[in-house]
N, C-alpha and C positions, 0 to 999 in steps of 0.2 A: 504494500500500500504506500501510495505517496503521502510524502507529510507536507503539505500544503502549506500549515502554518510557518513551517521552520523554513520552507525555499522565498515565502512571501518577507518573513525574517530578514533573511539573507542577501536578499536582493534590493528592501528598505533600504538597509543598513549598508551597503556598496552606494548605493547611488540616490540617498539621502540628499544631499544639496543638490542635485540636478532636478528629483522630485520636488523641492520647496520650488528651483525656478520655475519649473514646468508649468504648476498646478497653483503656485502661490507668490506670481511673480513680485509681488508689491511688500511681499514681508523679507524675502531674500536682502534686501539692503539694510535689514537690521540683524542679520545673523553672522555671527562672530562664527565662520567656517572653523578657525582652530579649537574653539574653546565645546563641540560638540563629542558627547561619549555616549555612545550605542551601548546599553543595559542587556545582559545577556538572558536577564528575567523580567517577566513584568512583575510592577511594583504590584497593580491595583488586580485583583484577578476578578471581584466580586462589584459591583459599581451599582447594583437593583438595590 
């Protein structure tokens, strides 16, 4: 079985600032590219 979650993961977390320009191009000129760290867990897993 594929794990879906973990290639969507993986591919966030590669090309993260390319996604902010793509999809969020107007917030990209306030994000500090060095100062971001990819969490290998989610914090919040329960949010109902």
């Amino acid at each position: 079985m594929v794990d879906h979650g973990r290639l969507f993961k993986e591919l966030l977390s590669t090309f993260f600032i390319e996604f902010i320009d793509l999809f969020f191009p107007q917030v990209i000129t306030y994000v500090d590219k060095n100062s971001i760290n990819v969490l290998d867990k989610e914090i919040f897993t329960d949010v109902t």
